[in-house]
C-alpha positions as CSV (number, residue, x, y, z in Angstrom):
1,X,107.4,97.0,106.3
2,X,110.1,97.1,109.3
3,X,111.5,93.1,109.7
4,X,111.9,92.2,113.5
5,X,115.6,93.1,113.2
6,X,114.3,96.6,112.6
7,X,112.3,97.0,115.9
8,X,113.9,99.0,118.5
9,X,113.7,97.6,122.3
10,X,111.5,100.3,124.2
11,X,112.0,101.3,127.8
12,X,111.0,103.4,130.5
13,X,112.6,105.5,131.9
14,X,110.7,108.3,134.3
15,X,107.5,107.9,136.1
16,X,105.8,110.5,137.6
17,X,102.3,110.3,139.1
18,X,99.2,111.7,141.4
19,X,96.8,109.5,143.3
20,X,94.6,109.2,146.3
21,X,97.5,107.3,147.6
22,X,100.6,110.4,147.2
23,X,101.2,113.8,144.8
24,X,104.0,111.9,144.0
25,X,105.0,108.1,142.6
26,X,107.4,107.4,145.2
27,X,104.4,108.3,147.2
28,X,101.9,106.2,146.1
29,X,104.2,103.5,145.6
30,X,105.3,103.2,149.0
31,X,101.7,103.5,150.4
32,X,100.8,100.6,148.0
33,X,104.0,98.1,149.8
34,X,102.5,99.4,152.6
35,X,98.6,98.2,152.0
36,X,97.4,101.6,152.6
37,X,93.8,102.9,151.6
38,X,93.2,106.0,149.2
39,X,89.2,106.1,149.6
40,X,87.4,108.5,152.1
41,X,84.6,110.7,151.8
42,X,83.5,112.4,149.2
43,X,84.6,116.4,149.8
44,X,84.4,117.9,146.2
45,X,80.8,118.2,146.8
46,X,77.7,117.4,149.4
47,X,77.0,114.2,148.8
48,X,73.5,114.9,150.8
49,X,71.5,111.1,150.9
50,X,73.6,109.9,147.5
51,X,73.8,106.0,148.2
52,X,77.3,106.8,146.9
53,X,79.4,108.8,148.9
54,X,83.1,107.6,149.0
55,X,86.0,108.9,146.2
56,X,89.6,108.3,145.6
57,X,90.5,112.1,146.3
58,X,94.0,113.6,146.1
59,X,95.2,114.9,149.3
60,X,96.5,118.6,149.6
61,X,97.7,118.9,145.9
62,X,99.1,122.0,144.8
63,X,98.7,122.8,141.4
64,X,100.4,125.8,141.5
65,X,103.9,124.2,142.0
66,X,103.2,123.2,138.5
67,X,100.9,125.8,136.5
68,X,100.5,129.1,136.8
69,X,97.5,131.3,138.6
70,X,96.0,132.1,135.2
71,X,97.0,128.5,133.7
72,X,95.0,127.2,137.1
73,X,92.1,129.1,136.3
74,X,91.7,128.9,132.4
75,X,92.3,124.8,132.5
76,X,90.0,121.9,133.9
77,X,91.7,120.1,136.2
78,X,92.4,116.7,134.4
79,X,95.1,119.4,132.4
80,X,96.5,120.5,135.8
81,X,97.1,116.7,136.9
82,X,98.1,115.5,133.6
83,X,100.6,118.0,133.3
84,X,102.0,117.5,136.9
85,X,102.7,114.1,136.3
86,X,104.2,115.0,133.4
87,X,106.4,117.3,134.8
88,X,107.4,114.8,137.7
89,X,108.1,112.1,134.6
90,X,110.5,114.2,132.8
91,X,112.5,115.3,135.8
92,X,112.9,111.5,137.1
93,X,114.1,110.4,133.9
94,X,116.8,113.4,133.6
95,X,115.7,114.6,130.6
96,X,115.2,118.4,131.8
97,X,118.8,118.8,132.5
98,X,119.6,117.1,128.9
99,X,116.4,118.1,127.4
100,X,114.3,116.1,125.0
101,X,115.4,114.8,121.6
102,X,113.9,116.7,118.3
103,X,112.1,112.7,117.6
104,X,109.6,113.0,120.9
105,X,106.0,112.9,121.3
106,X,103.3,112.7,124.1
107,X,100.3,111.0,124.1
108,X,97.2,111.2,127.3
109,X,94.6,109.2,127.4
110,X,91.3,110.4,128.8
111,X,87.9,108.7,129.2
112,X,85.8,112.0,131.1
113,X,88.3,114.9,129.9
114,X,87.0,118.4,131.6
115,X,83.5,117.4,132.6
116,X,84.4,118.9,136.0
117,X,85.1,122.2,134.5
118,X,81.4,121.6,132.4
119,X,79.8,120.8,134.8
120,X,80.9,123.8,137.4
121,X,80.6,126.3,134.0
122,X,76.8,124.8,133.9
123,X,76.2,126.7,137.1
124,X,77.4,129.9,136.0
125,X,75.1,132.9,134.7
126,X,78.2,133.4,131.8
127,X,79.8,130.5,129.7
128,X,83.7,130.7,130.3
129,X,85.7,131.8,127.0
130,X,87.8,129.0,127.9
131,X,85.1,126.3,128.3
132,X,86.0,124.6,124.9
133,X,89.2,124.4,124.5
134,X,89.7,124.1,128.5
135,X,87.9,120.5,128.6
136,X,88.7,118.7,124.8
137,X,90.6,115.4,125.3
138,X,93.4,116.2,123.6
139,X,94.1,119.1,125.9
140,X,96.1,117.1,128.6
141,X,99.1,116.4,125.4
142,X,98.7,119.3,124.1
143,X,99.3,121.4,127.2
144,X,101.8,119.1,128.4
145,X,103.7,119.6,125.0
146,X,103.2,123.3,125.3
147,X,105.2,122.9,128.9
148,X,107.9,120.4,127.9
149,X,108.3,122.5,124.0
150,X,107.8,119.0,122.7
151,X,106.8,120.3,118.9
152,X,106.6,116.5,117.2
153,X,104.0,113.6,118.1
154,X,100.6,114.9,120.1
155,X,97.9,112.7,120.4
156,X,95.1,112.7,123.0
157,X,93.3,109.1,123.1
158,X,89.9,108.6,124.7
159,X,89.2,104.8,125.3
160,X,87.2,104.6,127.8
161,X,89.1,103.1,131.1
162,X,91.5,101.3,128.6
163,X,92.8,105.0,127.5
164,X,95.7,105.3,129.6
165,X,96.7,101.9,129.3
166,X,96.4,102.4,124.9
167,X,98.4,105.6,125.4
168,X,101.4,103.5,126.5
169,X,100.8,100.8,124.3
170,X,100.8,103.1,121.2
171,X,103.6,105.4,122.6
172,X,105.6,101.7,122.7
173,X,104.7,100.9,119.1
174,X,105.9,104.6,118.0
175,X,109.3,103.9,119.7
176,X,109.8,100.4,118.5
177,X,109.2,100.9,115.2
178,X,111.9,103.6,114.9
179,X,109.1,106.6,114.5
180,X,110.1,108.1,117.8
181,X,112.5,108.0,120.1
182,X,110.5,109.2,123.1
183,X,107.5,109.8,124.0
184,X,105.6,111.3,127.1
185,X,102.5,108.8,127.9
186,X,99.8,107.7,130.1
187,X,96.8,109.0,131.8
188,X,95.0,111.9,133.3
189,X,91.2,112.0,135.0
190,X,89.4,114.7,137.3
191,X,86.0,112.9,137.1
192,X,84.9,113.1,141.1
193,X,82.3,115.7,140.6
194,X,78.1,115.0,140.9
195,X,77.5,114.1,137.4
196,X,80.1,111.3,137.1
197,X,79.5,110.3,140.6
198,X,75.7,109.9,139.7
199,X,76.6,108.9,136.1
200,X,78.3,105.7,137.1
201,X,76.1,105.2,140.5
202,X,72.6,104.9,138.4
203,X,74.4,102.7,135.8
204,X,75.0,99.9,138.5
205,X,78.6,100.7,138.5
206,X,79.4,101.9,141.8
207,X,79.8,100.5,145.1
208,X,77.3,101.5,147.9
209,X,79.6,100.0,150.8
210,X,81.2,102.3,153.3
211,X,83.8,100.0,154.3
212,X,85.9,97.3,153.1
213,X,85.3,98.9,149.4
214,X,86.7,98.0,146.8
215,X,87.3,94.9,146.9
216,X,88.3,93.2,143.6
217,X,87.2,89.4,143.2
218,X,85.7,89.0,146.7
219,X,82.6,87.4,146.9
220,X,80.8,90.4,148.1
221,X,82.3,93.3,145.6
222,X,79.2,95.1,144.5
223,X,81.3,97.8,142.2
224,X,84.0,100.2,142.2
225,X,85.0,103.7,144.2
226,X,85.7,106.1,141.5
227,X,88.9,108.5,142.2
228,X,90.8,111.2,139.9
229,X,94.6,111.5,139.3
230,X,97.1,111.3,137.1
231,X,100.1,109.3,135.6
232,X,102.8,109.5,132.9
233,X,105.9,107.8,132.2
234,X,108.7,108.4,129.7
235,X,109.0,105.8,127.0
236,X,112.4,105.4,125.4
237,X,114.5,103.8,122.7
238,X,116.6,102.0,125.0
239,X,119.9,102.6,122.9
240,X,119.1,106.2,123.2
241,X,118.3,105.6,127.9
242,X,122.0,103.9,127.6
243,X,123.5,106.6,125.7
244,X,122.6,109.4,127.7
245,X,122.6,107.2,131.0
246,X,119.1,106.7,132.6
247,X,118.1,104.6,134.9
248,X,116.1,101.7,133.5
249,X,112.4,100.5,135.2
250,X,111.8,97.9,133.0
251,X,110.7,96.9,129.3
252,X,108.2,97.1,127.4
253,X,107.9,93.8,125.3
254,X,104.0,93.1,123.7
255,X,101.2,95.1,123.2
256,X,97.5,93.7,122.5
257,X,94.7,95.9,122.0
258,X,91.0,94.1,121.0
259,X,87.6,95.5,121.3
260,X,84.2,93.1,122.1
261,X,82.0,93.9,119.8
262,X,79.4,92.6,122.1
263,X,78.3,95.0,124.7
264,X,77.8,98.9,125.9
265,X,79.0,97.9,129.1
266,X,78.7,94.0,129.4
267,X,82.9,92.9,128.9
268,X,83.4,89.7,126.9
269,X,86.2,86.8,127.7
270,X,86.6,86.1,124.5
271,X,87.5,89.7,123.9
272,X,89.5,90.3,127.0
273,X,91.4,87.0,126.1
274,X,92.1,87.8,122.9
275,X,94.2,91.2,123.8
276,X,96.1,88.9,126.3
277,X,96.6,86.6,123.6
278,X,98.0,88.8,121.2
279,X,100.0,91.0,123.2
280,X,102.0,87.4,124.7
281,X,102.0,86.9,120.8
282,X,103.9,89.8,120.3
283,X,106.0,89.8,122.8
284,X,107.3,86.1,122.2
285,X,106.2,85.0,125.8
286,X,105.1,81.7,126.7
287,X,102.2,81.7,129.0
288,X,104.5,80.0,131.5
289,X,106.7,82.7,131.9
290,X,104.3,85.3,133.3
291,X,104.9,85.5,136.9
292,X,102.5,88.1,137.9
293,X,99.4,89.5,136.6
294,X,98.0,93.3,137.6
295,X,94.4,93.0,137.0
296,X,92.0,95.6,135.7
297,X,90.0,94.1,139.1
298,X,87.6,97.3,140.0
299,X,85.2,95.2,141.7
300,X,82.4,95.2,139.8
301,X,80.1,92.0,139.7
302,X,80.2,90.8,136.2
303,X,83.8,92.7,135.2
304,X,86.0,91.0,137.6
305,X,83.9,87.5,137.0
306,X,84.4,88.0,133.1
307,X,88.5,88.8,133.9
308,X,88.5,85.5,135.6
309,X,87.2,83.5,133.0
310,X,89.9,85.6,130.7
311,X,92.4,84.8,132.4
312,X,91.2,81.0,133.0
313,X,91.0,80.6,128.8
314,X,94.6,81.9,128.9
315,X,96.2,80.2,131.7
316,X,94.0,77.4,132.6
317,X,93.8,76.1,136.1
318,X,97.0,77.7,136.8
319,X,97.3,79.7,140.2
320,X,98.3,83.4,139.1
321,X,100.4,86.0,141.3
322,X,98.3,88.8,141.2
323,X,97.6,92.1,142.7
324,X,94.4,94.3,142.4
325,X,95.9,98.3,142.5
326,X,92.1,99.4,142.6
327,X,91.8,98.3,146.3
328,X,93.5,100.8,147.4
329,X,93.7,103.5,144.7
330,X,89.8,103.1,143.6
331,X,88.9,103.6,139.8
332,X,90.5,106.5,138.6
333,X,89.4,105.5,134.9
334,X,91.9,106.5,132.1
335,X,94.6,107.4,135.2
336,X,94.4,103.7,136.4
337,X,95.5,101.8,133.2
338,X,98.6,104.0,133.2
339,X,99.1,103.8,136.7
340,X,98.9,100.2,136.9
341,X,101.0,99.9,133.9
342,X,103.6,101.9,136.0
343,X,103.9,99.4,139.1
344,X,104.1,96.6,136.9
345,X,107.3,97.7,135.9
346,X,108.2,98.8,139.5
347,X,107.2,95.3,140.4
348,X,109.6,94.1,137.9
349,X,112.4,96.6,139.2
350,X,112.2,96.0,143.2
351,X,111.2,92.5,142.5
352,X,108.1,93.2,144.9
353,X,104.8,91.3,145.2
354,X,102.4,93.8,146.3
355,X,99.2,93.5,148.9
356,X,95.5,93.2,147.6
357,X,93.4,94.8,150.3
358,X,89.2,94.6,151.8
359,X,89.1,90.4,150.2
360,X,87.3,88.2,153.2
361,X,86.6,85.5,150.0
362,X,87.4,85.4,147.2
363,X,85.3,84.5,144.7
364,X,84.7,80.6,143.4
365,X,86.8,79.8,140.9
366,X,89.4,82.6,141.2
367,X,92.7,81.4,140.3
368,X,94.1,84.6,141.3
369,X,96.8,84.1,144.1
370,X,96.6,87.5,145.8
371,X,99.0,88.8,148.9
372,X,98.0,90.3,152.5
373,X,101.4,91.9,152.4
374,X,104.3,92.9,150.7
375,X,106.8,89.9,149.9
376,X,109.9,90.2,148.2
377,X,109.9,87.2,145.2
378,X,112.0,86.8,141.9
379,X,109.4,87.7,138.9
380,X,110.5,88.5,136.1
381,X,107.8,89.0,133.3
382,X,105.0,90.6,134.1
383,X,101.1,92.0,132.2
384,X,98.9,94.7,133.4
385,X,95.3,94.4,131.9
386,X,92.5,97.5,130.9
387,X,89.7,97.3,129.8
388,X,86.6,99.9,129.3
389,X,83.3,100.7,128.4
390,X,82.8,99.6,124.4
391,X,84.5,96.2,125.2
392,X,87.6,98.0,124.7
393,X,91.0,95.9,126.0
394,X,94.5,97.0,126.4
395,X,97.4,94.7,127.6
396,X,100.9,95.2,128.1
397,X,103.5,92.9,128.8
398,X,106.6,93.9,130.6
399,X,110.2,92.5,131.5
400,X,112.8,93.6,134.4
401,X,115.8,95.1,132.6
């Protein structure tokens, strides 16, 4: 067993990213200082009389400046965002003009796959020969590694909405224990098509609002918009960023992963508290250190109350800088974990307090302290919570570098 002397200090180093919000991450990250609103109407298909008929859609993406025609055609398009993001990673960290090391991996986490490509092959008169292999988790790694020629670590995790989130946190625990020394991670989700949109609706899990929606821990959430996209970011032995001179975002210091064992759908404090819990343990933070939270927040009813009372068994009556990304970006499942996971850092690198948008009130009993606008402030730890369906819980913990 590796002693703590042995663990390697893990970084990252490229971020790349698709979202209602941008086809970029500088994009979206400057629409999110900025307050702005990813959700409209749902195009992908006619909504008709569905009480549900708002998405988190990306705007005027272009596949093609990614994939080929025939790789377009052949893969669903959770691959073709996965892989974009991907792309946009590796070239913000550097890494295609000095390539990758031999030691590197990637890992995409997944909660729907290609149930867009299902469900549009469903239609058809002929089954695609590509159906199969086109829509399997583990296709977003594996074509991503196929891309990059990244022949080591491949791993495609499905977790539910934790899945992007687990990605990083077990791309963080590769590099720190020596096992890699990079690794491509994070999340990918194409999941705004009729079954999903009915799927989640039925199961109580959407909101029926047409305006002001989400809205994460006010008193009038009634659920989450869902949205597709993408994000990835390069995770690094940090000797190995210094060495070959990347720019730094920020650290990755604790990981804590727990599951309920309670509920399908029903999340648990105890459970949600206990992955906080254990990744503060890991990362030798006190409680009293944390200067900003990113929730999961997606605005459900129960979910957000049950974060609250996480939180609350964590922190006690503490008032907690906090920001609720789904606002604006809606619930892009396995994309948001990573995503969020991603402006952590960013937080921690512009030291920037981001808005929370569509509160009137929040809820009673929220000790979240959340901001109108933008503010500049001096944080310096931060952790970015998932959690999914299964009572599954990811949380990271992250330092400015």
């Amino acid at each position: 067993m590796l002693s703590y002397q042995d663990m390697r200090r893990v970084v990252i180093t490229g971020i790349g990213a698709l979202t209602p919000l941008g086809n970029s991450f500088p994009e979206s990250w400057e629409a999110l200082k900025m307050g702005l609103s990813g959700i409209g109407g749902i195009t992908r298909f006619d909504a008709g009389q569905s009480p549900w008929r708002l998405a988190g859609e990306l705007k005027n993406f272009d596949p093609s400046l990614f994939l080929t025609k025939k790789e377009m055609n052949r893969l669903d398009p959770f691959v073709h965002y996965a892989v974009s993001a991907a792309i946009m990673a590796a070239d913000d960290a550097g890494i295609f003009e000095k390539g990758l090391c031999c030691d590197s991996g990637v890992i995409i986490g997944s909660s729907r796959g290609g149930i867009t490509m299902i469900e549009k092959d469903l239609k058809r008169k002929r089954t695609s020969p590509f159906l199969m292999p086109a829509t399997t988790i583990n296709m977003a790694a594996s074509y991503v590694a196929q891309k990059l020629g990244i022949k080591g670590y491949c791993l495609g995790i499905s977790n539910a909405c934790a899945s992007g989130a687990n990605a990083i946190g077990e791309a963080y625990r590769l590099v720190r224990s020596g096992i890699l020394k990079s690794v491509l991670a994070g999340g990918a989700e194409a999941p705004v098509c009729r079954v999903c949109i009915e799927g989640y609706g039925v199961s109580g899990a959407l909101s029926k609002r047409v305006s002001q929606t989400p809205s994460p821990f006010d008193k009038k959430r009634d659920g989450f918009v869902l949205a597709e996209g993408s994000c990835i970011v390069l995770i690094e032995d940090l000797e190995m960023a210094i060495k070959r001179g990347a720019r730094i975002y920020g650290e990755i210091v604790g990981y804590g992963n727990s599951v309920d064992a309670f509920h399908m759908t029903r999340p648990s404090a105890e459970g949600e508290s206990m992955a906080i819990k254990n990744a503060l343990k890991e990362a030798g933070i006190r409680r009293e250190d944390i200067d900003l939270i990113v929730t999961h927040g997606t605005g459900t009813e129960i979910g957000d109350l049950v974060e609250m009372m996480a939180l609350r068994a964590i922190f006690g009556d503490r008032l907690l800088q906090a920001v609720a990304i789904k606002s604006m970006t809606g619930h892009m499942l396995a994309a948001s974990g990573a995503f969020e996971a991603a402006v952590t850092v960013m937080c921690l690198y512009e030291k920037v307090l981001l808005p929370t948008i569509n509160i009137s009130v929040l809820e009673d009993g929220c000790n979240l302290r959340m901001f109108k606008e933008s503010k500049n402030s001096e944080i310096n730890i931060a952790i970015s919570n998932a959690f999914g369906f299964g009572g599954v819980n990811s949380v990271l913990v992250m330092k400015g570098y």
